[in-house]
SEDO-406351 format. One record per residue (C-alpha): x, y, z; residue number from 0. Coordinates in nm, 2 decimals, m for minus. Each point is the difference from the previous one (the first is absolute). Example, Ala and Ser with C-alpha at 12.3 -4.5 7.8 and 13.67 -1.06 7.14 Angstrom:
% SEDO-406351
RORO        X        Y        Z   num
RORO     1.23    m0.45     0.78     0
RORO     0.14     0.34    m0.07     1
***
This chain:
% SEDO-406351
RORO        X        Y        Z   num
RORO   m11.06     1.29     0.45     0
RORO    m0.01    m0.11    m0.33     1
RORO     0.12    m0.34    m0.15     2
RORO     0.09    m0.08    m0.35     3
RORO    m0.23    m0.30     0.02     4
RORO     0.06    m0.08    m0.41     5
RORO     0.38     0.00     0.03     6
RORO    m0.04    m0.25     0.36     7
RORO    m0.25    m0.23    m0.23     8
RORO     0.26     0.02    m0.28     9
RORO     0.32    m0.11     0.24    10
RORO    m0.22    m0.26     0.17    11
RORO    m0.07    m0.23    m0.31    12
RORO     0.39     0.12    m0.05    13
RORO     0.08    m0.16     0.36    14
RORO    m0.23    m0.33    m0.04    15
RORO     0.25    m0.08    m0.28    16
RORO     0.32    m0.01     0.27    17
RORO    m0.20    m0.11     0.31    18
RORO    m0.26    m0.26     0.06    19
RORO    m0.22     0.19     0.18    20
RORO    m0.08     0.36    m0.07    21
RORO    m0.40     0.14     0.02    22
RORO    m0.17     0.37    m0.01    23
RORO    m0.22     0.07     0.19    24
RORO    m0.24     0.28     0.04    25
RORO    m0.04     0.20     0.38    26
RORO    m0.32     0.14     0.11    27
RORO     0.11     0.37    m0.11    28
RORO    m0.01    m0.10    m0.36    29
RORO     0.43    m0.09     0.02    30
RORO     0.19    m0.31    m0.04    31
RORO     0.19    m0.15     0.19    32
RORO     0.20    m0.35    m0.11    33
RORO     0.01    m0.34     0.21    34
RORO     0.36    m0.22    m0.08    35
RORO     0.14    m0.30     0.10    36
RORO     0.37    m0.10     0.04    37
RORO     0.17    m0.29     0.10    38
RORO     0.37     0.01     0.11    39
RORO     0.28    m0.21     0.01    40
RORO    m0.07    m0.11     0.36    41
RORO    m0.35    m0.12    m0.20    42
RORO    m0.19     0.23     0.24    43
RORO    m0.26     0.20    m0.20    44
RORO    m0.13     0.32     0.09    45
RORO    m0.32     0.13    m0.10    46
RORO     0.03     0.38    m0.08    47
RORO    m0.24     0.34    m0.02    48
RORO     0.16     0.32    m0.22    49
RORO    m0.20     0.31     0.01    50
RORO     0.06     0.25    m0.26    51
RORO    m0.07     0.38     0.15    52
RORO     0.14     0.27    m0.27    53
RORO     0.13    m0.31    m0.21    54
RORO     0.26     0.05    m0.14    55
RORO     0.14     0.29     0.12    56
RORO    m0.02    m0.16     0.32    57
RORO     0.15    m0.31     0.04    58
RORO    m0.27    m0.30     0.12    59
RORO    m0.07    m0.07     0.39    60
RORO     0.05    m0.40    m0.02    61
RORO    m0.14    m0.21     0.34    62
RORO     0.03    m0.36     0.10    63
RORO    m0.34    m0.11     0.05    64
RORO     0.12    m0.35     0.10    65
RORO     0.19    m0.13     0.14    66
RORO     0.03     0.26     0.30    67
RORO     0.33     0.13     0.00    68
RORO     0.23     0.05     0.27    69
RORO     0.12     0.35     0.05    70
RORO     0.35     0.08    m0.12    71
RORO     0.18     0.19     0.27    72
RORO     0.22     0.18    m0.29    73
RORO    m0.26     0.24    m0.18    74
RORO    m0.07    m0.30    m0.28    75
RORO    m0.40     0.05     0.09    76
RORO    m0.17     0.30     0.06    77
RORO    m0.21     0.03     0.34    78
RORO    m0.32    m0.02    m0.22    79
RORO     0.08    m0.33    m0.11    80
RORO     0.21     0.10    m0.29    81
RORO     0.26    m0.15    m0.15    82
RORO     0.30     0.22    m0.10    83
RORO     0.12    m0.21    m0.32    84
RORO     0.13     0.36    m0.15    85
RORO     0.16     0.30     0.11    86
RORO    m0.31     0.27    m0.10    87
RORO     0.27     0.22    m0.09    88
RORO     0.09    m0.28    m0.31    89
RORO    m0.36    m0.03    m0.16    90
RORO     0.00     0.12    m0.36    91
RORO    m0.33     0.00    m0.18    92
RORO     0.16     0.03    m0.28    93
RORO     0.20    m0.35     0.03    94
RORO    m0.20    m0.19     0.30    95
RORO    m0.27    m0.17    m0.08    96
RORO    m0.20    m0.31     0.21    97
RORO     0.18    m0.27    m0.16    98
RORO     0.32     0.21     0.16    99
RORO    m0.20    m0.01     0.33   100
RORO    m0.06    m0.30     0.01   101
RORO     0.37    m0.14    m0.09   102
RORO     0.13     0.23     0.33   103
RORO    m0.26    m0.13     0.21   104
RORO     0.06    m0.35    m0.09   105
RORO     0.41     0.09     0.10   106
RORO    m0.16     0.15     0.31   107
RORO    m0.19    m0.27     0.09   108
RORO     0.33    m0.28    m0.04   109
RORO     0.20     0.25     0.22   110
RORO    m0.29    m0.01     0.29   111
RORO     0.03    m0.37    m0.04   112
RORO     0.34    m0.02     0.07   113
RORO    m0.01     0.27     0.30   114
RORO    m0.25    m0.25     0.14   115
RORO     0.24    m0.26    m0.02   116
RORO     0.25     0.13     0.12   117
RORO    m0.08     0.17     0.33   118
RORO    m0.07     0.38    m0.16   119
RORO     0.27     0.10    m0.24   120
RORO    m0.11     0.16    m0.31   121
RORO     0.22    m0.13    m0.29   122
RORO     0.11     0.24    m0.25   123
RORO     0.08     0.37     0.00   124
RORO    m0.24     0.24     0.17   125
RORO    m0.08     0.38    m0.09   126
RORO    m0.09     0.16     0.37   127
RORO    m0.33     0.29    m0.05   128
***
């Protein structure tokens, strides 16, 4: 499983220019992985993990590390802890990058907000998989 950990450092300093908090990270196999922030409109902030297996032809596993999430009864998290913030079948390598990632997650995380709020309906269209 290899990682294009160059391009990943490359769209990190990118990211850090759109979001406050953006870090890489290296894991004990000689990887990275990157640790982000984001706040959302509710003014909740979540503290993220994104791991990068066959980056990018892969798109990036992205956790909440905190708070702990309730899980989504519609498929929006995966049963490892996941969070589905795009169809895998949409990931292009070619146009995706982690500033891209991080921009659906933060979208993700305002819609889990409001499902919270509002007693467990996911606003928003949904693609079933």
């Amino acid at each position: 499983m290899s990682m294009d950990i160059q391009r990943i450092r490359s769209e990190v300093i990118q990211a850090a220019t759109q979001f406050a908090f953006v870090e890489a990270h290296p894991t004990n196999d000689g990887g990275v992985y990157v640790k982000a922030a984001l706040q959302t409109s509710a003014g909740k902030t979540y503290f993220l993990a994104i791991y990068f297996s066959e980056y990018p032809s892969r798109m990036p596993r992205v956790f909440v590390t905190n708070p702990t999430l309730r899980p989504t009864r519609n498929n929006h998290m995966y049963k490892d802890g996941q969070i589905c913030f795009l169809h895998p079948n949409m990931w292009n390598p070619g146009r995706h990058n982690i500033t891209f990632v991080l921009g659906r997650v933060a979208k993700w995380l305002n819609k889990y907000d409001c499902w919270l709020a509002n007693g467990g309906h996911w606003p928003g269209a949904e693609v079933k998989h």
